[in-house]
C-alpha positions in Angstrom: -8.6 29.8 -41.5 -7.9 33.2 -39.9 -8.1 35.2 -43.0 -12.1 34.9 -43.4 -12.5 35.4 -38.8 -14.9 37.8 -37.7 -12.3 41.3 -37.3 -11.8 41.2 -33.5 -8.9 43.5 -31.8 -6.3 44.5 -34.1 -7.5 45.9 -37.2 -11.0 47.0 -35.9 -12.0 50.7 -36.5 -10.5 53.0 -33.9 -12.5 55.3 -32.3 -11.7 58.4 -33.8 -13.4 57.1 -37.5 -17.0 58.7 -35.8 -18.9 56.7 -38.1 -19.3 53.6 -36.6 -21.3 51.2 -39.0 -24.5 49.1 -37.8 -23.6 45.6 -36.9 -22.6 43.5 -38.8 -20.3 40.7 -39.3 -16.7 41.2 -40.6 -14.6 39.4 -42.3 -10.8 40.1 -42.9 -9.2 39.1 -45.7 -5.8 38.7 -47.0 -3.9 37.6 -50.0 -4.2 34.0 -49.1 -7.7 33.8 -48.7 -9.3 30.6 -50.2 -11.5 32.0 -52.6 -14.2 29.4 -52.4 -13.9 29.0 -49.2 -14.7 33.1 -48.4 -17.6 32.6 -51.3 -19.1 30.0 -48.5 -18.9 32.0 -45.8 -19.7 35.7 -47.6 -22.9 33.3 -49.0 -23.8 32.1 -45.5 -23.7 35.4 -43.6 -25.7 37.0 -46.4 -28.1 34.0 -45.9 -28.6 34.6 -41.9 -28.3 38.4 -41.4 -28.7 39.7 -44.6 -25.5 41.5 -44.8 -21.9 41.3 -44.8 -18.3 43.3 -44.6 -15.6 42.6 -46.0 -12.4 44.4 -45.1 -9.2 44.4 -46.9 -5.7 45.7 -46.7 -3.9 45.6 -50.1 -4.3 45.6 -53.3 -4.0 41.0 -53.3 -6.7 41.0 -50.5 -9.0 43.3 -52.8 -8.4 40.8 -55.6 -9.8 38.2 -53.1 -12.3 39.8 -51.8 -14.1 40.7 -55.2 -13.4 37.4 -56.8 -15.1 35.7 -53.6 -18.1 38.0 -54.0 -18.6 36.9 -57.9 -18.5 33.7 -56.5 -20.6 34.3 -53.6 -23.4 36.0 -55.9 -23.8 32.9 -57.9 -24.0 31.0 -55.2 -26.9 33.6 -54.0 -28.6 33.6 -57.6 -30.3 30.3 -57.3 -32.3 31.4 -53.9 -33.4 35.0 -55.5 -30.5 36.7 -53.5 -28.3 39.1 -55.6 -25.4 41.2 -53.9 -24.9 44.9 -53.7 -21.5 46.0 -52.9 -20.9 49.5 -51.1 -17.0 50.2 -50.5 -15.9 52.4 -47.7 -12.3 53.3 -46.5 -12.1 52.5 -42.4 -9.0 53.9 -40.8 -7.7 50.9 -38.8 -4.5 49.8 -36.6 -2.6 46.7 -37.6 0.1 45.7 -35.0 0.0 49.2 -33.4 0.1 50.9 -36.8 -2.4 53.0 -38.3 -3.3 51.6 -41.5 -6.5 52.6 -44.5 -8.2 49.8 -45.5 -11.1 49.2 -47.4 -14.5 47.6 -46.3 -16.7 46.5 -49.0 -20.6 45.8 -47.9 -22.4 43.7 -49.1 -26.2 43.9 -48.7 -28.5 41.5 -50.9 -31.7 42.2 -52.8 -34.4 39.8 -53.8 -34.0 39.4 -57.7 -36.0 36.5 -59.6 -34.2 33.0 -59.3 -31.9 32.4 -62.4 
């Protein structure tokens, strides 16, 4: 499922952006992203590092995106884990364009279990 891989090569920040975030794992997504599947993944990250980007191209691979973080938060509820998102635009290069996109953080926060 290529749309929720860790961003390597094409479509990674260039150089020039200055503000290179901390580590953390990425994941692209596009229009055809499984919804529930990116929920699973966005809920596991958050549940072994603490934090995950999500980074989107498009107005479809927002819709994603956001949907699979509603989903991902519930998932998160029952552990005491709620999600913070913090959107940022990322200048990136998609097949040797330069293109914005938009990365969307997400950070969790201990909140009582549901």
């Amino acid at each position: 499922m290529a749309a929720i891989a860790p961003s390597v090569g094409p479509g990674r920040p260039s150089p020039a952006d200055g503000d290179e975030d901390p580590p953390t794992e990425i994941l692209r997504v596009s229009t055809s992203s499984d919804v529930k599947g990116l929920a699973g993944a966005i809920a596991g990250c958050v549940r072994s590092s603490g934090a995950v980007a999500l980074e989107v191209v498009g107005a479809g691979a927002l819709n994603q995106a956001v949907k699979a973080s509603a989903v991902a938060r519930s998932m998160l509820q029952a552990e005491g884990l709620d999600l913070v998102a913090t959107p940022t635009f990322r200048r990136i290069e998609i097949d040797g364009e330069p293109r914005n996109a938009l990365r969307l953080h997400l950070d969790h926060r201990f909140s009582p279990p549901a």
